[in-house]
N, C-alpha and C positions, 0 to 999 in steps of 0.2 A: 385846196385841191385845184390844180391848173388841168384846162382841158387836157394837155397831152396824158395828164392820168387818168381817164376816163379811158385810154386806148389801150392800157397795162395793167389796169385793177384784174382781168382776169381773162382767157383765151376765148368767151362767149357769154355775154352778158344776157340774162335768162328774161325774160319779156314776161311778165304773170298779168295775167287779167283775173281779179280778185271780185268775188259777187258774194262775197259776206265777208266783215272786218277780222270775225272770227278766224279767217282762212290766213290772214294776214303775217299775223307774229309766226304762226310755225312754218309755215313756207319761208319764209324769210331765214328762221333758225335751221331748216333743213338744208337749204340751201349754203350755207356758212358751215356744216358739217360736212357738205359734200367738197368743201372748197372754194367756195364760187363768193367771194365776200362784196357783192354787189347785186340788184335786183334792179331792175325797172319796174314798177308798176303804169300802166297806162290809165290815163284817167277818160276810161271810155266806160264805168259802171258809175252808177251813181255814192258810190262807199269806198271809191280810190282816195280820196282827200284825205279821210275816216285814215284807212288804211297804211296812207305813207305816214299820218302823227302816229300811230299804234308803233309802228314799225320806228321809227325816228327815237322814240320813246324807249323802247323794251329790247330792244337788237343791233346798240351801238357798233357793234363790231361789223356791220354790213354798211355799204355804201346803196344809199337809198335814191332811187332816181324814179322824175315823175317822167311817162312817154308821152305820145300824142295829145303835147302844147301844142294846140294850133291858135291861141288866142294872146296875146298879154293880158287879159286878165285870171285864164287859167297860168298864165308864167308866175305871177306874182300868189296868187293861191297856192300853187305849188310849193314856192317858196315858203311862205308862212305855214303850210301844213309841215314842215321837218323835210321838206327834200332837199339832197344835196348837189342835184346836178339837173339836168334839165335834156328832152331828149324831143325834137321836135320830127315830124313826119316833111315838113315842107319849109321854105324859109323865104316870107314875105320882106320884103326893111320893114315895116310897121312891127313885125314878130321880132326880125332880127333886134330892134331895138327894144323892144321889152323885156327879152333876156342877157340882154346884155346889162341892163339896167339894173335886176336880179343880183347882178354879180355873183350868179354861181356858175360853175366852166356847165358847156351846154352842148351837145352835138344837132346841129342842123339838118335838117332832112334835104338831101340833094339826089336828081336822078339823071339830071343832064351835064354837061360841060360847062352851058350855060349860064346854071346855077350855083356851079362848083364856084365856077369865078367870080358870080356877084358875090358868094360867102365869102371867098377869100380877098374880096375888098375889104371887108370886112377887120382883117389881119385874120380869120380865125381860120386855121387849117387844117384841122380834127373836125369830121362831120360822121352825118349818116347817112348811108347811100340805099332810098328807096324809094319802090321795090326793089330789092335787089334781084331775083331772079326773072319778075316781068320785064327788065330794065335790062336785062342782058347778061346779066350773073357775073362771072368771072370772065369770060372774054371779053366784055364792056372793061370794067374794072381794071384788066391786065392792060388796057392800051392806053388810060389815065396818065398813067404818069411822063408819057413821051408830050402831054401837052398840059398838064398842070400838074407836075413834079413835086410841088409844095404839100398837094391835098393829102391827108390821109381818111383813112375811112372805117367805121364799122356799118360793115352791111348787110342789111334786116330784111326778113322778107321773104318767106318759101324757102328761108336754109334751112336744112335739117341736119342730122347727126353726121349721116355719111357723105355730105358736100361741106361741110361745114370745113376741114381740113382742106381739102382744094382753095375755100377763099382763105384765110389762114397761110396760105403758102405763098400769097399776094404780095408783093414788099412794100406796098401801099397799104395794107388790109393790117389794125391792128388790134382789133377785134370783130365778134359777128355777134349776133342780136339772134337770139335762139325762143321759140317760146315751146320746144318739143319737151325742155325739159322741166314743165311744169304744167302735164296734160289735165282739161277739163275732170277728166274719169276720178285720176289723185289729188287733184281738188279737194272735189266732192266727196270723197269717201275717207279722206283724213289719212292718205298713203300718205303721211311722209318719208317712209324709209327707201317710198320708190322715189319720191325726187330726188334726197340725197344719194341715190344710185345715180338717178341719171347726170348729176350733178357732176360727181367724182369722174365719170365717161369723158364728160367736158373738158372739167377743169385739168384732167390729161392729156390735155390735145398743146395745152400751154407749152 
């Protein structure tokens, strides 16, 4: 998988924060029936590591990514737990070179122009742009490309369902980082057939 596929695997790549492993495989399988054959999990609970090998293991048909790598040594953890892609919040060169190191395609966390550019020294032009609605949402985004044309972006961050089309309509934008559709409540209570709804809303937007 080359980054540029991380930006087409699906029109909103769904953000889960998992707090039991148990929640793991069928959100993941829910998700892959509503269409969406990709997840991030962020490893901001202590059972995301758990989480992406259950997932890596039992749910080949999903593309498994680990989020908020702010470390190389969570880059490389990551890696060795089954994930396939790598999805950072921020992008130091000490980070940038730990995933790059990984060798799996990885999206960078960028919120300025600034940082656009030092990623794209990088060669790597497929990122993540956040926050993206603290950061200025779609009118930030829409004037990107009149000064670094090369970036592309998926971007995270206070989108929800009914903004989520507006970045989508971005020619820079080719995908968005959703976590509405995989709410704490359906978590918890083993709704799966409400995330593969919220899912299928999504993966309609493609």
């Amino acid at each position: 998988m080359s980054t540029p596929d991380l930006l087409s695997l699906a029109p909103v790549v769904p953000v889960v924060v998992v707090e039991s492993v148990d929640q793991a495989v069928p959100v993941a399988r829910a998700l892959v029936a509503g269409g969406l054959p990709v997840i991030e999990l962020t490893l901001r609970t202590p059972v995301a590591l758990d989480a992406i090998r259950a997932i890596a293991a039992e749910v080949p048909e999903i593309a498994v990514g680990a989020g908020t790598v702010t470390t190389p040594d969570l880059a490389k953890a990551a890696k060795d737990a089954g994930a396939t892609f790598l999805v950072s919040p921020g992008a130091t060169p000490r980070l940038m070179d730990a995933m790059l190191d990984t060798e799996l395609p990885f999206l960078p966390g960028t919120a300025t122009v600034s940082e656009v550019i030092a990623v794209l020294e990088y060669g790597v032009t497929q990122m993540k742009f956040f926050p993206a609605e603290p950061s200025g949402g779609t009118a930030y985004l829409g004037s990107l490309p009149t000064v670094v044309p090369s970036a592309r972006f998926c971007p995270t961050g206070g989108i929800r369902a009914a903004s989520a089309p507006d970045y989508l309509a971005l020619p820079n934008v080719g995908c968005v980082g959703g976590s509405w559709l995989t709410p704490k409540a359906a978590l918890d209570a083993g709704d799966w057939d409400a995330v593969t709804r919220l899912a299928a809303e999504a993966a309609a937007l493609g």
